[in-house]
N, CA, C and O atoms as a GROMACS GRO file, in nm:
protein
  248
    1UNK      N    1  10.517  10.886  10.220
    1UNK     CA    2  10.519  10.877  10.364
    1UNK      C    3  10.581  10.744  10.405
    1UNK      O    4  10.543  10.630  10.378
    2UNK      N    5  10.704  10.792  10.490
    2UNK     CA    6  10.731  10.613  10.542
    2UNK      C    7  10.683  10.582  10.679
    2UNK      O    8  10.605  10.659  10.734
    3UNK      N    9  10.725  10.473  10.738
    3UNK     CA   10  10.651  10.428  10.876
    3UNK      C   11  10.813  10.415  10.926
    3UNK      O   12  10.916  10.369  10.876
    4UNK      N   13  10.772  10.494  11.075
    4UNK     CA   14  10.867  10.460  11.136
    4UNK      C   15  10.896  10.404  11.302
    4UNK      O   16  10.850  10.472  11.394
    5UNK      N   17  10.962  10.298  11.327
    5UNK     CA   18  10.963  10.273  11.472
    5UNK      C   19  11.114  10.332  11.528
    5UNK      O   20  11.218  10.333  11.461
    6UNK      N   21  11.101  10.373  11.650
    6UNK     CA   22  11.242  10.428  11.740
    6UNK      C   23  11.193  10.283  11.814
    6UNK      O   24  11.078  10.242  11.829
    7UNK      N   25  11.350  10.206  11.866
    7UNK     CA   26  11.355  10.108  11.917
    7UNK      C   27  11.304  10.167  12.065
    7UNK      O   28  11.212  10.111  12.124
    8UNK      N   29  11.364  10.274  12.115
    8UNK     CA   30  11.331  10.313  12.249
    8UNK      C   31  11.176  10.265  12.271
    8UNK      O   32  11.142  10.205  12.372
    9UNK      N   33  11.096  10.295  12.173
    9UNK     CA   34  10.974  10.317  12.199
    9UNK      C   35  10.892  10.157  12.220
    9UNK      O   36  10.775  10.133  12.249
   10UNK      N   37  10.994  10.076  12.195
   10UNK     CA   38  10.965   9.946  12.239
   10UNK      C   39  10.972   9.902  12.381
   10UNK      O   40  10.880   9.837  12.430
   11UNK      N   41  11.077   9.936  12.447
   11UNK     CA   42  11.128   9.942  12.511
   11UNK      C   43  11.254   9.922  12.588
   11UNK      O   44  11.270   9.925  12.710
   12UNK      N   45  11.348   9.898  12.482
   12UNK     CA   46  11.501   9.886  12.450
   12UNK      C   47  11.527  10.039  12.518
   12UNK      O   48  11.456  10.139  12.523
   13UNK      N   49  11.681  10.006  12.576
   13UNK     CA   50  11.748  10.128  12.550
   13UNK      C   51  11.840  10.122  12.440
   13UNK      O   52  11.958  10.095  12.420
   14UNK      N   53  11.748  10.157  12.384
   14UNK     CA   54  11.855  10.205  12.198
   14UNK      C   55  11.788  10.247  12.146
   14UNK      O   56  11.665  10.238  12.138
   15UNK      N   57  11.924  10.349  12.063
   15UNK     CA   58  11.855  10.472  11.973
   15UNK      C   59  11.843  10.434  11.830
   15UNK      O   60  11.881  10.510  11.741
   16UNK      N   61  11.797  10.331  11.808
   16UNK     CA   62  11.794  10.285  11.650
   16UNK      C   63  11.660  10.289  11.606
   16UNK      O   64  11.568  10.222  11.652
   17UNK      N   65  11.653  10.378  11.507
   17UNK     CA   66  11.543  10.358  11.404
   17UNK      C   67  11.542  10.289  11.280
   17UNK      O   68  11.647  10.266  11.220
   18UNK      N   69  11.425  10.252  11.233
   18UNK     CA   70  11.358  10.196  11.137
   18UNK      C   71  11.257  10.276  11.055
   18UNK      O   72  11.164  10.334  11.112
   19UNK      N   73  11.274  10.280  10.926
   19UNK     CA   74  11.215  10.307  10.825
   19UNK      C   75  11.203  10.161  10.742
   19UNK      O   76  11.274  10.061  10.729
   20UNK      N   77  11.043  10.215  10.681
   20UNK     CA   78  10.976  10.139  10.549
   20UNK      C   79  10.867  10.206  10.536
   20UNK      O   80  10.822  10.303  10.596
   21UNK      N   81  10.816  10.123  10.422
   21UNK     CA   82  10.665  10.191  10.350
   21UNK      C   83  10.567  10.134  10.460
   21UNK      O   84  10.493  10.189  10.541
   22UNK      N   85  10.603   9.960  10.424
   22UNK     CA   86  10.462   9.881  10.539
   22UNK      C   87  10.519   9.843  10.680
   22UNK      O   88  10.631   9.824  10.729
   23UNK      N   89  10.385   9.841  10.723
   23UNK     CA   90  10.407   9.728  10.878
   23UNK      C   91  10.485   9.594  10.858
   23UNK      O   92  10.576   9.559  10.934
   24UNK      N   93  10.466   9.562  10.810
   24UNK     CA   94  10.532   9.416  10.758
   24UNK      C   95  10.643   9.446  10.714
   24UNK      O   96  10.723   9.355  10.736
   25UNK      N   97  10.695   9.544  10.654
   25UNK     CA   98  10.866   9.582  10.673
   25UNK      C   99  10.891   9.580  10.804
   25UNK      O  100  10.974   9.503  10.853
   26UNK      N  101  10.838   9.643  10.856
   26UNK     CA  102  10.916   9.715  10.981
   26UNK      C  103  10.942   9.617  11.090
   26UNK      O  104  11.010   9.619  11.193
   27UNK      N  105  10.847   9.510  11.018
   27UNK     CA  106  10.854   9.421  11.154
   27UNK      C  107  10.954   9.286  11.105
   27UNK      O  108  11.004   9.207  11.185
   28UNK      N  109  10.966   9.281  10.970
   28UNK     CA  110  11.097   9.198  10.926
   28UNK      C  111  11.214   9.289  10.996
   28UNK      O  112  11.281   9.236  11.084
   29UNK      N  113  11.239   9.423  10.958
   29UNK     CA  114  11.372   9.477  11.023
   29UNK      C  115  11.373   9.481  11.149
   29UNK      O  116  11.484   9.474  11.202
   30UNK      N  117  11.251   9.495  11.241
   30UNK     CA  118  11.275   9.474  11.356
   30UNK      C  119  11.339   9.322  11.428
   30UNK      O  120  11.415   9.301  11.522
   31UNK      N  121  11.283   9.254  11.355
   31UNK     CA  122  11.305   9.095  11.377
   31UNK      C  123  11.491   9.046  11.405
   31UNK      O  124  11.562   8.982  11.483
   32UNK      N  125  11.501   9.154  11.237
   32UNK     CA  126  11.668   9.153  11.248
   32UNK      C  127  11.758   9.198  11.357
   32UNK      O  128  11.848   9.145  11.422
   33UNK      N  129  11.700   9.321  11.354
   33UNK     CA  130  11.746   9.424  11.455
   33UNK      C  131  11.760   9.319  11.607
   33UNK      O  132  11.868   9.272  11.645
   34UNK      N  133  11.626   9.297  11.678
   34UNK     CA  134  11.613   9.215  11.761
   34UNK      C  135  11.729   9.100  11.832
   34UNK      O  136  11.773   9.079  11.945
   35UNK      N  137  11.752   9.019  11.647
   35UNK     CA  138  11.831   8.910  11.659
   35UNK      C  139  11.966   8.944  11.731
   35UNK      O  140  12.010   8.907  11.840
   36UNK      N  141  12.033   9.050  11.604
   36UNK     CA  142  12.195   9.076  11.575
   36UNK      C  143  12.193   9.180  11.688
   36UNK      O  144  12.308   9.185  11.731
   37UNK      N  145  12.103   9.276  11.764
   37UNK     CA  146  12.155   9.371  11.838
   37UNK      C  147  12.145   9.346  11.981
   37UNK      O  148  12.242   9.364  12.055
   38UNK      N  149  11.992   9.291  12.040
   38UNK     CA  150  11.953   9.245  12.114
   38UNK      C  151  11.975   9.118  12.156
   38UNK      O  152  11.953   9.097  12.276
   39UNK      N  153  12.012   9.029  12.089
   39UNK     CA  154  12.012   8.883  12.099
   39UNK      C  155  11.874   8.826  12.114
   39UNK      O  156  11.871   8.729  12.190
   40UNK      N  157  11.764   8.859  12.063
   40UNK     CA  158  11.649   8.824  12.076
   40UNK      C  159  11.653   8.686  11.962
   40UNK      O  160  11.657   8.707  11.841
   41UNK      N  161  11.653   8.543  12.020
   41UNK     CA  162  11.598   8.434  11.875
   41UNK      C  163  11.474   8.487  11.837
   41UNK      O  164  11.468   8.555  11.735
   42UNK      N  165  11.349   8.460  11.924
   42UNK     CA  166  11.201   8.471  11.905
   42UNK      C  167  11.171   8.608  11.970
   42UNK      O  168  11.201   8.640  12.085
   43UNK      N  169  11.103   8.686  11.872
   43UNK     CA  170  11.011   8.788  11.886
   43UNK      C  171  10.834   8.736  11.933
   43UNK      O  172  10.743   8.670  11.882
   44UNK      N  173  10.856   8.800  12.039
   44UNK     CA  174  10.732   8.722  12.096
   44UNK      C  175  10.592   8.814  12.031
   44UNK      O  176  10.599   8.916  11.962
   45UNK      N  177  10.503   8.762  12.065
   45UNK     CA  178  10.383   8.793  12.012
   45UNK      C  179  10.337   8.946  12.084
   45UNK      O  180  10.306   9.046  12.019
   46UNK      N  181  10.340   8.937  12.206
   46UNK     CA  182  10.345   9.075  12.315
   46UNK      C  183  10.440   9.177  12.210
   46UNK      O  184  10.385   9.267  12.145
   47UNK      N  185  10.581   9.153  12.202
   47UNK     CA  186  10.673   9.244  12.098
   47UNK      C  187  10.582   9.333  11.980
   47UNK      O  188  10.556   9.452  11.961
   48UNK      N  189  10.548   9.184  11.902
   48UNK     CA  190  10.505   9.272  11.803
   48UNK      C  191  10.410   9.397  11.842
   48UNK      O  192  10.417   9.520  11.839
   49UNK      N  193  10.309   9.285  11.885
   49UNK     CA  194  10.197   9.394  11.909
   49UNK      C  195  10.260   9.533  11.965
   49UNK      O  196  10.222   9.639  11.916
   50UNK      N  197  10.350   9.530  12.061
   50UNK     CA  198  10.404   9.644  12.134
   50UNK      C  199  10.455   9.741  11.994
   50UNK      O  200  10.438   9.863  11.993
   51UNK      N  201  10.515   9.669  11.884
   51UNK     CA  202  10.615   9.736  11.773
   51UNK      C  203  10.488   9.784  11.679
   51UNK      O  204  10.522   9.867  11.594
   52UNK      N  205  10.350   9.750  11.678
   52UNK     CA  206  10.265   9.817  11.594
   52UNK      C  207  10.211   9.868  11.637
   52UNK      O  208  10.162   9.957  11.568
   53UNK      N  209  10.173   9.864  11.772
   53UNK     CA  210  10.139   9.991  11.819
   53UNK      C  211  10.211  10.132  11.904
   53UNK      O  212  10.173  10.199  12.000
   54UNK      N  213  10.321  10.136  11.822
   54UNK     CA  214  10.401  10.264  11.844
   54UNK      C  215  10.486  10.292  11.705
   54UNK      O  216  10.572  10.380  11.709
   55UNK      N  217  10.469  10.231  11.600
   55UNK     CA  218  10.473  10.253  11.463
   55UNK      C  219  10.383  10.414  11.407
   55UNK      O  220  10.263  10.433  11.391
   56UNK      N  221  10.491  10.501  11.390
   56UNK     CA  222  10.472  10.620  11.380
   56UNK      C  223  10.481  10.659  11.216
   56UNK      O  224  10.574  10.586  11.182
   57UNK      N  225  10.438  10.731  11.095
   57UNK     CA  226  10.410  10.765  10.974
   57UNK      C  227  10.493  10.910  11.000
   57UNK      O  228  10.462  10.991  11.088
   58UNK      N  229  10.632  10.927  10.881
   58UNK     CA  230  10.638  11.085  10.872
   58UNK      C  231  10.588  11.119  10.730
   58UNK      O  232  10.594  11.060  10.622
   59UNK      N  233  10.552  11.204  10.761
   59UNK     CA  234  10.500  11.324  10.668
   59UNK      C  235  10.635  11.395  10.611
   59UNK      O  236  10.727  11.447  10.675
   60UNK      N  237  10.613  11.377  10.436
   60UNK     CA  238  10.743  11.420  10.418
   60UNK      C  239  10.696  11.580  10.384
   60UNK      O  240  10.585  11.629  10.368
   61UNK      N  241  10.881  11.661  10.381
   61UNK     CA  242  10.902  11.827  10.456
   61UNK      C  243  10.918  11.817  10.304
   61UNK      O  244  10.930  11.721  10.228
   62UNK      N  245  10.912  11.978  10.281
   62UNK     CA  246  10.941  12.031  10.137
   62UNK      C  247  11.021  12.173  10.163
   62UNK      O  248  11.059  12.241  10.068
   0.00000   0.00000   0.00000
């Protein structure tokens, strides 16, 4: 099962997702993401929290 965030769901308009195993991935790639797409330097503390709590798990299909 990986964890996944849709940037939308942050509240960006953008359609970029993120995959990893942990929270703590997701929130290094978000960080990146943030920097290079958004121009975000600092991910604020409000962010995160906003990015773990809409951190979604898929269930993998067979």
């Amino acid at each position: 099962m990986a964890k996944l965030l849709r940037c939308r769901d942050v509240g960006f308009d953008c359609e970029a997702e993120v995959r990893a195993d942990t929270d703590a991935e997701i929130l290094d790639q978000v960080a990146r993401h943030a920097r290079e797409v958004h121009g975000l330097e600092d991910v604020s503390d409000e962010v995160v929290a906003k990015v773990l709590s809409v951190i979604t798990t898929e269930h993998a299909t067979t």
